[in-house]
TORZANU-12608 format. One record per residue: x, y, z of N, C-alpha, C in turn; residue in three letters; residue number from 1. Coordinates in pm, whole numbers, plus 50000, padded with zeros to 5 digits. Each point is the difference from the previous one (the first is absolute). Last residue first. Example, Ala and Ser with C-alpha at 12.3 -4.5 7.8 and 13.67 -1.06 7.14 Angstrom:
BEGIN
n_x	n_y	n_z	ca_x	ca_y	ca_z	c_x	c_y	c_z	residuo	num
51285	49775	50708	50082	50119	50006	49923	50109	50073	SER	2 .
50029	49428	49993	49911	50119	50000	50090	50120	50000	ALA	1 .
***
This chain:
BEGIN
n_x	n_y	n_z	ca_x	ca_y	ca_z	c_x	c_y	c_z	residuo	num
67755	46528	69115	49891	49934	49984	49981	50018	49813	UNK	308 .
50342	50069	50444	49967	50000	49868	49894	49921	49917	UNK	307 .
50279	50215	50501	49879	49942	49942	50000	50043	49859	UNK	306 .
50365	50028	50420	49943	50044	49844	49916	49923	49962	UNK	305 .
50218	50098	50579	49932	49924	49883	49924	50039	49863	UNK	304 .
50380	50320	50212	49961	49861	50035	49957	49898	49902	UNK	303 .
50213	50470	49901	49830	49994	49976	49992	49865	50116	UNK	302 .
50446	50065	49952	49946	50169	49997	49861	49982	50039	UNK	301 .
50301	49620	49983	50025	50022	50116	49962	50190	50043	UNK	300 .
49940	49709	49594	49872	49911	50102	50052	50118	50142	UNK	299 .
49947	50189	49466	50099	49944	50097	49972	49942	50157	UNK	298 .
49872	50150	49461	49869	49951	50128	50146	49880	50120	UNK	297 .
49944	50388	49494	50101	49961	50128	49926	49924	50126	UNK	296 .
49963	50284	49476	49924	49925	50103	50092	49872	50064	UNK	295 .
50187	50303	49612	49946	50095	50123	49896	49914	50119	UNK	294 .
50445	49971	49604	49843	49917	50067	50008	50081	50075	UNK	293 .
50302	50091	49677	49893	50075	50016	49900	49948	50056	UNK	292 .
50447	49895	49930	49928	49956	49911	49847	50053	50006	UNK	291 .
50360	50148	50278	50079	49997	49870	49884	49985	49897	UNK	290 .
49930	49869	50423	49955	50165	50023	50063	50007	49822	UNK	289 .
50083	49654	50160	49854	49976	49985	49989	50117	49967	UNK	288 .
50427	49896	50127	49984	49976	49886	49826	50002	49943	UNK	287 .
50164	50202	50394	50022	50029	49942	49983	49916	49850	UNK	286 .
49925	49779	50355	49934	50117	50019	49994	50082	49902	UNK	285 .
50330	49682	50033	49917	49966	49931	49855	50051	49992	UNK	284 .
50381	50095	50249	50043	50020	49849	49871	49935	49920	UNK	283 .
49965	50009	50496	50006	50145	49923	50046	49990	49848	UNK	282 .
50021	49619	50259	49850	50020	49963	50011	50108	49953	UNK	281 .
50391	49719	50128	49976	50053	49843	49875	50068	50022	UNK	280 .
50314	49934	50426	49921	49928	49998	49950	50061	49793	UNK	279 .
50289	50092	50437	50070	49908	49908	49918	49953	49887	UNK	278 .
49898	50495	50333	50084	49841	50005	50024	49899	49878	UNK	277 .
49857	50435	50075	50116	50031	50036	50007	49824	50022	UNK	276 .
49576	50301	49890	50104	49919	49857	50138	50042	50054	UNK	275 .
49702	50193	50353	49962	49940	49867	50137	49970	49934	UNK	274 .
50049	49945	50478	49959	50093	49967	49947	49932	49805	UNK	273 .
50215	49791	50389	50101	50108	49991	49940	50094	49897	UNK	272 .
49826	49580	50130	50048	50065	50152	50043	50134	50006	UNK	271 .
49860	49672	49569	50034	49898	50122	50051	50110	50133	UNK	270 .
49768	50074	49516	50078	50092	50115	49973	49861	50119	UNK	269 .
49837	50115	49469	50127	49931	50053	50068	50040	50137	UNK	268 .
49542	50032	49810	50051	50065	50042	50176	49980	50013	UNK	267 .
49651	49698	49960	49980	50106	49903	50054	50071	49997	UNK	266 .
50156	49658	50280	49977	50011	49896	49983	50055	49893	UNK	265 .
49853	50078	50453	50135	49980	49995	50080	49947	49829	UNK	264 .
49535	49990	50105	50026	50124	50005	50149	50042	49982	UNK	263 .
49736	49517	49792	50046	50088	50123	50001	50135	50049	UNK	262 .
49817	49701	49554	50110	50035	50011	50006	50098	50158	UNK	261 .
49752	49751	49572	49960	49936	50117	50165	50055	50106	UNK	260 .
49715	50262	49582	50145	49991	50049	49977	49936	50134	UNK	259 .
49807	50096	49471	49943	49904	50159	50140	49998	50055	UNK	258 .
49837	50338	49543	50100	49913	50085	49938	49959	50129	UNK	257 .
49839	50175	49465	49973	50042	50078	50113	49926	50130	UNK	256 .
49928	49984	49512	49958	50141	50033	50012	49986	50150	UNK	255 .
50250	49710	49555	49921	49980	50169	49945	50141	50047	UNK	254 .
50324	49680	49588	49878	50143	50005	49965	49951	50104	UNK	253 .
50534	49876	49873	49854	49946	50013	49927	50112	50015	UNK	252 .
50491	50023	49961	49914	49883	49883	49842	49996	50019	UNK	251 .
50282	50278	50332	49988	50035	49835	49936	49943	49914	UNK	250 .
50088	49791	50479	49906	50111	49955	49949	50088	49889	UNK	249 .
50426	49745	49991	49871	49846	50016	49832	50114	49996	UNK	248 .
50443	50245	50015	49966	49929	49861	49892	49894	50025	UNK	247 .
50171	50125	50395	49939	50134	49913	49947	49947	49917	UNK	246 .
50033	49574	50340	50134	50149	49924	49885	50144	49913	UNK	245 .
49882	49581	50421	50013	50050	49853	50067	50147	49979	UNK	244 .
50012	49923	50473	49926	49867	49930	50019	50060	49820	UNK	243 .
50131	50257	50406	50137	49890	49999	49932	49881	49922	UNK	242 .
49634	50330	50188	50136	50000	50046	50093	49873	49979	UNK	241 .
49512	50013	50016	49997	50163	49907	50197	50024	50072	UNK	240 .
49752	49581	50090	50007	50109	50097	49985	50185	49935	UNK	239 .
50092	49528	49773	50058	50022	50111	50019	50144	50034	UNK	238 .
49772	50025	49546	50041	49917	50080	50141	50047	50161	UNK	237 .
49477	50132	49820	50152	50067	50002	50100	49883	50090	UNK	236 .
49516	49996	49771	50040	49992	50105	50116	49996	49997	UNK	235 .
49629	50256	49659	50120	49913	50002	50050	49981	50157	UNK	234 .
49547	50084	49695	50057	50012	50108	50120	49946	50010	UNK	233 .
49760	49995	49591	49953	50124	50057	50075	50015	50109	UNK	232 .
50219	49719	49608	49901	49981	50088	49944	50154	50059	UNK	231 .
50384	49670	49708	49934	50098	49983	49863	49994	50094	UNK	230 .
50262	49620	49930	50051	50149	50099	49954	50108	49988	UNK	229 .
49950	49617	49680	49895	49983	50114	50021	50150	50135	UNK	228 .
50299	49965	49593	49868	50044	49989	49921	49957	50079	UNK	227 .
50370	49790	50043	50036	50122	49968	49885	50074	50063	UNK	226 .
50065	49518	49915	49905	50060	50131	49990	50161	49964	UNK	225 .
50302	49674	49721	49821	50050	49941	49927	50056	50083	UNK	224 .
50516	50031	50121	49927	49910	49964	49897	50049	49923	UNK	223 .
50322	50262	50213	50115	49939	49878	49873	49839	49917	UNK	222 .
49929	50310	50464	49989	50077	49862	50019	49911	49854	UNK	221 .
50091	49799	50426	49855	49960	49947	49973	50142	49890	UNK	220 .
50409	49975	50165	50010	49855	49993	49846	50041	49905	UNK	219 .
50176	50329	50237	50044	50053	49894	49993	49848	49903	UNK	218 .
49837	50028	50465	49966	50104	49914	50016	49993	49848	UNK	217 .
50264	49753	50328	49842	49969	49945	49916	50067	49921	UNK	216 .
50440	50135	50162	50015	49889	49923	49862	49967	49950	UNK	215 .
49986	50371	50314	50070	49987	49830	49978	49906	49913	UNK	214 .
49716	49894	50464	50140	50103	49967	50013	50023	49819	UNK	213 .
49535	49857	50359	50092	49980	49852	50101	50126	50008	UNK	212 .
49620	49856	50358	50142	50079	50017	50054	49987	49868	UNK	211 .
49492	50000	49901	50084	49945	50133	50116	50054	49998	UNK	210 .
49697	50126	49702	50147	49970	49947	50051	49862	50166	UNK	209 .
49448	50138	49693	50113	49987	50198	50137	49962	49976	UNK	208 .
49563	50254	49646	50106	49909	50004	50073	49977	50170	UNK	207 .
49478	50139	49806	50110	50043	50094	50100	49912	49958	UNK	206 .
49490	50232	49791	50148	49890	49990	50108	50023	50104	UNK	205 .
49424	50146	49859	50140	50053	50038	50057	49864	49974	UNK	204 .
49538	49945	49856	50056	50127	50049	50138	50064	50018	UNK	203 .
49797	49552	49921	49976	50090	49899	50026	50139	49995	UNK	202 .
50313	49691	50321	49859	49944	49955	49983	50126	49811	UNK	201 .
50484	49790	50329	49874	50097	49892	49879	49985	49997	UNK	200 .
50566	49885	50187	49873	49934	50015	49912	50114	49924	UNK	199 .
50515	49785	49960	49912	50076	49999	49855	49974	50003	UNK	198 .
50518	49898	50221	49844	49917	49965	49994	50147	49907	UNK	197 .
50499	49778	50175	49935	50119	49919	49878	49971	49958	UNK	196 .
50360	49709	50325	49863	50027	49931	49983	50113	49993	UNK	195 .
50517	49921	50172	49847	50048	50018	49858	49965	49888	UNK	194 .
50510	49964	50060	49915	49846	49979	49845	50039	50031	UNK	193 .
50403	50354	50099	49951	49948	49821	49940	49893	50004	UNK	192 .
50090	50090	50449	49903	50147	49916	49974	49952	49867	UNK	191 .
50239	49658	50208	49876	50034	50061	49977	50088	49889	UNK	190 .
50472	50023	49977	49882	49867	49951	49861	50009	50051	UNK	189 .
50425	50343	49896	49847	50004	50053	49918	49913	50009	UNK	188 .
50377	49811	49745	50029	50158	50056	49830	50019	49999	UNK	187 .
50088	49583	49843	50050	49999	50147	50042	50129	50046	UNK	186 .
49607	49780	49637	50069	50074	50026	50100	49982	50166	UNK	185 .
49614	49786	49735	50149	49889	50032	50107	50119	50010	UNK	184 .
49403	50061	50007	50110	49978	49913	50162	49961	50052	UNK	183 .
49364	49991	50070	50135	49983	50071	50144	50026	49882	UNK	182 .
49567	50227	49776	50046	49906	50094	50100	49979	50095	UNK	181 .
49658	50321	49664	50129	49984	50037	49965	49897	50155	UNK	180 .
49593	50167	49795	50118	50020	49912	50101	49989	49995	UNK	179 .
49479	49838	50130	50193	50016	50016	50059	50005	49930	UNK	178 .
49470	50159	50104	50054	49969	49899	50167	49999	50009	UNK	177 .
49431	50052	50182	50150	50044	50028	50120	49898	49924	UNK	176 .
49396	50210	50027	50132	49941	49939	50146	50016	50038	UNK	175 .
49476	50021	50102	50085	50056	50016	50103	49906	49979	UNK	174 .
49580	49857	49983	50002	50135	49905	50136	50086	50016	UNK	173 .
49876	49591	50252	49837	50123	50003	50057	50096	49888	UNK	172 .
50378	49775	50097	49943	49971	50123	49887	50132	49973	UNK	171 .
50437	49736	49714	49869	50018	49992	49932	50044	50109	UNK	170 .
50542	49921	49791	49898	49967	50039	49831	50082	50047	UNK	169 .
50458	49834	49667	49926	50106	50048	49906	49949	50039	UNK	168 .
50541	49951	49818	49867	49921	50085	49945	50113	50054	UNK	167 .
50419	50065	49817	49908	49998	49890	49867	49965	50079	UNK	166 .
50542	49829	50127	49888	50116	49977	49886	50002	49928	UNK	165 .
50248	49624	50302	50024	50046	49876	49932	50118	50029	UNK	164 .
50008	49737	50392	50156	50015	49930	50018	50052	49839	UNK	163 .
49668	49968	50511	50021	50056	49885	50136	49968	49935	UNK	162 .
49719	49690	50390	50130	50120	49946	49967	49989	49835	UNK	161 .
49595	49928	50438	50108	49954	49837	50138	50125	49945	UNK	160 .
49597	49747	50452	50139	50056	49940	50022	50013	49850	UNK	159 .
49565	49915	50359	50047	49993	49896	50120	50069	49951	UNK	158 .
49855	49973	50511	50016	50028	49866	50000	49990	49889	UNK	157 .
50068	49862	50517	49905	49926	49928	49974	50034	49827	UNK	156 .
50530	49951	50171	49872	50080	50071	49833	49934	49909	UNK	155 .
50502	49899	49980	49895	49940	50143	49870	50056	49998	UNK	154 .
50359	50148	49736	49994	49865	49955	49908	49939	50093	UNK	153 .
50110	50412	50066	49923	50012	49875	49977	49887	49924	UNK	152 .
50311	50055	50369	49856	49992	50071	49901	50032	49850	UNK	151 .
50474	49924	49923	49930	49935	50071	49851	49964	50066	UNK	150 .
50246	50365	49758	49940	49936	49893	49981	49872	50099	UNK	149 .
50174	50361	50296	49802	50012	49929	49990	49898	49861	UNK	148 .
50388	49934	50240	49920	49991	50101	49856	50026	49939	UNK	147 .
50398	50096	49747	49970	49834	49968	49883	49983	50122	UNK	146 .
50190	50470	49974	49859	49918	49877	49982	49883	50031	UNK	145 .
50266	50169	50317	49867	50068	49995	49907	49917	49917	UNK	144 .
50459	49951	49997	49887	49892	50078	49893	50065	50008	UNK	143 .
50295	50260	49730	49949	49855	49948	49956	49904	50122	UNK	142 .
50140	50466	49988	49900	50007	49984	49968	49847	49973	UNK	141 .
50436	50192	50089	49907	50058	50142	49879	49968	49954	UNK	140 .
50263	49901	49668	50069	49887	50130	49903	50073	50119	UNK	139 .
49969	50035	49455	49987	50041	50073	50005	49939	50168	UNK	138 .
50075	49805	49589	50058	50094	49957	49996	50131	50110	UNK	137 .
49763	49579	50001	50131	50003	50049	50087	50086	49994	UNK	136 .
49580	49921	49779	49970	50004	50138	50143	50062	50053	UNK	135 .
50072	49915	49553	49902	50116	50019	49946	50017	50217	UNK	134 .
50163	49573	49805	50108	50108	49975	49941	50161	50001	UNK	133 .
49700	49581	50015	50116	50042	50144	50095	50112	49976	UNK	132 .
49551	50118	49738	50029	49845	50026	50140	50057	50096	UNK	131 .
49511	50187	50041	50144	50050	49902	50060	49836	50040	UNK	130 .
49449	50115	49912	50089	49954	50143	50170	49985	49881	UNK	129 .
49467	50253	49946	50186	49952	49886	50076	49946	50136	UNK	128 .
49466	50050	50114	50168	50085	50007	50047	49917	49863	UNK	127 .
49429	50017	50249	50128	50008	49858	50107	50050	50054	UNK	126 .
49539	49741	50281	50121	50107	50020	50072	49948	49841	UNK	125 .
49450	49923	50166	50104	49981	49936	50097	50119	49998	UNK	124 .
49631	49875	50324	49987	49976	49885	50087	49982	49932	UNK	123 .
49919	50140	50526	50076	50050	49890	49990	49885	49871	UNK	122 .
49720	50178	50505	50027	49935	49828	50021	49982	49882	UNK	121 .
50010	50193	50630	50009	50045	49832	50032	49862	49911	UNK	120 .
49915	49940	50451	49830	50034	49947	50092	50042	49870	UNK	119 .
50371	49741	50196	49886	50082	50057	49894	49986	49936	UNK	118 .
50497	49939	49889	49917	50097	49936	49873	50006	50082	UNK	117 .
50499	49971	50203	49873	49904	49969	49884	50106	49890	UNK	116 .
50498	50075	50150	49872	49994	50090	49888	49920	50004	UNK	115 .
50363	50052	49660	50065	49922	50130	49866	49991	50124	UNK	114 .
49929	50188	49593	49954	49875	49976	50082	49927	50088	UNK	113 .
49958	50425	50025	49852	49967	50022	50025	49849	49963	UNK	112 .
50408	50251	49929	49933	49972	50121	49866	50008	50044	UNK	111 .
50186	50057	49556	50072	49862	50085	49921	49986	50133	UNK	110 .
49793	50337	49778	50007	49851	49897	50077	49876	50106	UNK	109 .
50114	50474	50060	49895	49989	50048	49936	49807	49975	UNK	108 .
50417	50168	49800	49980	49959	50126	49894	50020	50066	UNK	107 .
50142	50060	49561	49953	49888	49999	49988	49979	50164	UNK	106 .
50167	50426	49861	49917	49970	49873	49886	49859	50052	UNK	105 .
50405	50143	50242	49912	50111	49990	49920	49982	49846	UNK	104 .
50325	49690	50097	49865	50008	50097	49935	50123	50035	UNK	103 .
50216	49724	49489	50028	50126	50159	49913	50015	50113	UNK	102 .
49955	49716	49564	50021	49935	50139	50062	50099	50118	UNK	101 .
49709	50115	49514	50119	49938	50037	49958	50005	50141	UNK	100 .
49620	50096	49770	50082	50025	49932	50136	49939	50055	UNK	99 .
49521	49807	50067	50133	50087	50084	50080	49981	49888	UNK	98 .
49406	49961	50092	50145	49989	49913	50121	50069	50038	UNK	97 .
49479	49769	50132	50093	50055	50029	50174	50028	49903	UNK	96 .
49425	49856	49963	50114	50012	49984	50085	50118	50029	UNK	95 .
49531	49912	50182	50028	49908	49864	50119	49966	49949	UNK	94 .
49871	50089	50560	50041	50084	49849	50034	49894	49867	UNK	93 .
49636	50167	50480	50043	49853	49865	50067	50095	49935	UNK	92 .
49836	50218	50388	50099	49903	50055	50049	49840	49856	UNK	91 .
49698	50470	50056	49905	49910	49959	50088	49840	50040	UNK	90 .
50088	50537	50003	49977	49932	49834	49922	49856	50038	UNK	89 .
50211	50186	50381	49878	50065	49950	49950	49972	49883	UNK	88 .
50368	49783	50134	49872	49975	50106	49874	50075	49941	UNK	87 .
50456	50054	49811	49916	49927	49918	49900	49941	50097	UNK	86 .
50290	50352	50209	49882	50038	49881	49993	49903	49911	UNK	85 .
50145	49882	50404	49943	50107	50042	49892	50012	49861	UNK	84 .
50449	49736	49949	49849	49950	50086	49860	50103	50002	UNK	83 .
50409	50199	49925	49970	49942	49877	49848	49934	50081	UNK	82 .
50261	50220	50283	49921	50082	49886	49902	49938	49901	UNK	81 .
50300	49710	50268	49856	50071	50120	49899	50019	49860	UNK	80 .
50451	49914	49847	49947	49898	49995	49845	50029	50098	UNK	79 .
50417	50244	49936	49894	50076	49947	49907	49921	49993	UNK	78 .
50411	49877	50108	49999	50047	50143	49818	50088	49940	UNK	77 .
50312	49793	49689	49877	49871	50147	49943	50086	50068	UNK	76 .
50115	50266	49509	50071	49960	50104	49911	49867	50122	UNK	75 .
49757	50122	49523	50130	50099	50112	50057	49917	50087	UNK	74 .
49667	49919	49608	49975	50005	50122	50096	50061	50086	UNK	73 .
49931	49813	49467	50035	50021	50090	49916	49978	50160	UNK	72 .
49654	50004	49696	50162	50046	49900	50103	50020	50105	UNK	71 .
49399	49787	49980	50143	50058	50050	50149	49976	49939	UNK	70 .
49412	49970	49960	50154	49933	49958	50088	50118	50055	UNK	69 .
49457	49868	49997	50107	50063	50046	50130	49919	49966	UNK	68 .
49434	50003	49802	50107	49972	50054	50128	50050	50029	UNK	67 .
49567	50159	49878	49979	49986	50114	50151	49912	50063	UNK	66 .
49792	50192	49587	49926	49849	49992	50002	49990	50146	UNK	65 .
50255	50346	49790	49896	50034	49998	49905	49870	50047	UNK	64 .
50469	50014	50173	49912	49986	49879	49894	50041	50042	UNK	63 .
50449	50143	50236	49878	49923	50048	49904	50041	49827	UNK	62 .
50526	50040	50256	49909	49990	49870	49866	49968	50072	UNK	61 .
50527	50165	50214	49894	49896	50050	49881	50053	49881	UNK	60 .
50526	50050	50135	49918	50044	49954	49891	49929	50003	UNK	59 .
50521	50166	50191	49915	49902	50048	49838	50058	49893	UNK	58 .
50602	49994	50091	49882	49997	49901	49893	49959	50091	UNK	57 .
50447	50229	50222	49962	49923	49954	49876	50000	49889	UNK	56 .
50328	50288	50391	49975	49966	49917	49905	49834	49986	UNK	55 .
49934	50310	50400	50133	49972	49923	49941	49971	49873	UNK	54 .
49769	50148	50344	50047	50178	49934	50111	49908	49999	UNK	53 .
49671	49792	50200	50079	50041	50056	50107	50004	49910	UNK	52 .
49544	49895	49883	50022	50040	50131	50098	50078	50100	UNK	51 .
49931	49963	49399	50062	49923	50179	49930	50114	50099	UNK	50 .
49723	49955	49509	50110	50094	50106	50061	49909	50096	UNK	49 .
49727	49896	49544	49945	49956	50146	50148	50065	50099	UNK	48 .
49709	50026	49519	50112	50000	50032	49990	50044	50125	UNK	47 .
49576	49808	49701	50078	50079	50120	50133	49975	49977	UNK	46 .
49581	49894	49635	50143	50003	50064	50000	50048	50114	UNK	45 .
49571	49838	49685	50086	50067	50070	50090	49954	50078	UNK	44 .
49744	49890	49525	50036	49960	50116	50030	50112	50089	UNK	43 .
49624	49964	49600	50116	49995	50043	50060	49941	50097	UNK	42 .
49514	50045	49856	50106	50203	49981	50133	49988	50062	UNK	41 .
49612	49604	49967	50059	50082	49857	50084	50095	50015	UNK	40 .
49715	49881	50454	50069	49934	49874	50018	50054	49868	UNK	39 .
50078	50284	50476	49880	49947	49920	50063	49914	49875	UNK	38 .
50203	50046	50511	50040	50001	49857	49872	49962	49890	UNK	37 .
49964	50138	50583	49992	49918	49846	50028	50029	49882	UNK	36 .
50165	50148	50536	49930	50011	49893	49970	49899	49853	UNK	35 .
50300	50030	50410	49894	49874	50008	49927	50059	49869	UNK	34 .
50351	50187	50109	50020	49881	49950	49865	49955	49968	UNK	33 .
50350	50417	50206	49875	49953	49972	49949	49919	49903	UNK	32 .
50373	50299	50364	49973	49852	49916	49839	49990	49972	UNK	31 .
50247	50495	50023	49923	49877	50130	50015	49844	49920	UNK	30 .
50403	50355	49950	49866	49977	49931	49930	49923	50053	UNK	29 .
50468	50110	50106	49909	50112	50031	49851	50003	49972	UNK	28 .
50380	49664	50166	49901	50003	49917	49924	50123	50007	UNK	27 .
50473	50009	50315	49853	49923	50006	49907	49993	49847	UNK	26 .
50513	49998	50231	49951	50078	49922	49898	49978	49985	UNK	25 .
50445	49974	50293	49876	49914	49952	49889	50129	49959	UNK	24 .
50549	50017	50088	49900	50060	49907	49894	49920	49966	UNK	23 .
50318	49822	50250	50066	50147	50061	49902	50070	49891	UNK	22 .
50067	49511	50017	49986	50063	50125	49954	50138	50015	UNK	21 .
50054	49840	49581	49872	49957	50001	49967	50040	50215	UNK	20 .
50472	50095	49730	49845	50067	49972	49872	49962	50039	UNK	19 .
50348	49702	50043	50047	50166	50102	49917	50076	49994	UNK	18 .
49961	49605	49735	49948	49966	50143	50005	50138	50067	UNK	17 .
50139	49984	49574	49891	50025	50025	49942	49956	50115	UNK	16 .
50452	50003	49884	49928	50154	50005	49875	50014	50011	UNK	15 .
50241	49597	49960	50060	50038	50116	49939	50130	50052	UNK	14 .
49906	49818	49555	49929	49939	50086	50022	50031	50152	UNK	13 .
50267	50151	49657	49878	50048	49981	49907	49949	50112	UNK	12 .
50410	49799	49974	50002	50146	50060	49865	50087	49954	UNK	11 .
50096	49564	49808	49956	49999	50149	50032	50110	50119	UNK	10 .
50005	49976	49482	49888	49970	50110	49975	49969	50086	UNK	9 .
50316	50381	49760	49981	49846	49968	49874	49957	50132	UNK	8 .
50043	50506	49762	50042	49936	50122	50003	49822	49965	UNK	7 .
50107	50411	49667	49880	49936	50052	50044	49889	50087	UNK	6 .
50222	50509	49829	49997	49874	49992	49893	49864	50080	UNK	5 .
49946	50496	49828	50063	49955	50102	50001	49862	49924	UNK	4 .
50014	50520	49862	50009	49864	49924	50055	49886	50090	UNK	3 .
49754	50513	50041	50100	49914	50042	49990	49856	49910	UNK	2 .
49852	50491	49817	49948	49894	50085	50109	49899	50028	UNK	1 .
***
């Protein structure tokens, strides 16, 4: 297997506009929402597909009680989608949480709150907001942020930055739980300042790496969170490509993978075919296959994943 080297981000990003022209990809799964979450039996998840077959996070909860929280969101340009499906849920979200300030993570978010929120009612937004040297560390990405920690200062919201770990919160029975924070890294800054949640009810467990590189990875192993990583579903960080190391997958128990991850992507093929471009997902394909997970709920294979 090729041992590519991993693209930096704004050639990733250069690839996913190319891809998103030249391979739109539709939700193969009908959306279906409105159904009722009977009380006591949990929460349900979706992992929520691009529109347009780029990268990003986008996940959306709904308590057994009826309340909605959202994880990410994807890219601005997914900001419709998004609308779309917390309309159907009912347009209140209890809490919103953004793992870092990439805008394929936080840009739906930004731009509903450049738009206006409207009929949707957003309740309370969580980040780790990075401090300047961390913003700065990245020069194609820091007015971006200072623009969305602006409007997060305006907005009607309840704000709160996350800055320690350990905090757990509550919604009907479902539990989500931070395990990793903003951190003062300047190699991969973003990706490593990622929030690491885990959420659970009585039933299953999901950990969310968001984009976490190495450094992070190998940061929140080294804590008491350790053992919170252990989980039923693991969301593969950044993308299932160029996010945690082998050894980070080694350390932990997980049966099963959430790959909020493209076609172009899965595939490492920016034009020129499978696993011919720059990109880690095949090595880490392989590292699953190594460990014997066999349940795979990839957004750009199945669409929309329902977990109930």
């Amino acid at each position: 297997m090729r041992n590519a080297m991993s693209l930096n981000r704004r050639i990733f990003l250069r690839n996913s506009a190319l891809a998103a022209g030249s391979l739109a990809v539709a939700a193969s799964t009908p959306l279906s929402v409105n159904a009722k979450t009977p009380r006591g039996s949990g929460f349900t998840m979706w992992q929520i597909p691009s529109h347009r077959n780029t990268i990003g996070n986008s996940y959306v909860f709904r308590t057994s009680g009826g309340k909605v929280v959202v994880m990410d969101g994807g890219f601005p340009e997914e900001e419709f989608t998004m609308r779309g499906f917390l309309g159907a849920l009912g347009n209140e979200v209890e809490a919103w949480f953004i793992s870092h300030p990439h805008d394929d993570h936080m840009g739906a978010l930004w731009e509903i709150l450049k738009q206006g929120t409207q009929d949707l009612h957003i309740k309370a937004i969580y980040h780790s907001k990075l401090i300047d040297k961390v913003i700065d560390a990245e020069s194609t990405e820091a007015e971006k942020t200072r623009d969305f920690y602006e409007r997060l200062s305006k907005c009607d919201a309840r704000v709160i930055d996350i800055q320690q770990p350990g905090i757990i919160y509550d919604y009907d029975g479902m539990q989500l739980k931070i395990l990793s924070v903003a951190n003062d890294f300047t190699v991969n800054p973003y990706n490593n300042s990622s929030m690491i949640m885990r959420v659970w009810d009585k039933r299953k467990s999901i950990v969310f790496l968001g984009d976490a590189g190495v450094e992070c990875g190998k940061k929140v192993l080294d804590t008491p969170y350790k053992v919170d990583l252990d989980c039923d579903y693991l969301q593969m960080a950044h993308h299932g490509q160029n996010g945690c190391d082998e050894d980070f997958y080694r350390s932990i128990k997980f049966h099963a993978c959430l790959w909020p991850t493209p076609l172009w992507v899965w595939n490492n093929d920016q034009g020129k075919g499978f696993n011919t471009g720059t990109l880690n997902t095949i090595k880490t394909r392989t590292w699953m296959d190594q460990l014997q997970i066999k349940e795979h709920h990839v957004s750009c294979v199945e669409g929309l994943f329902r977990l109930d």
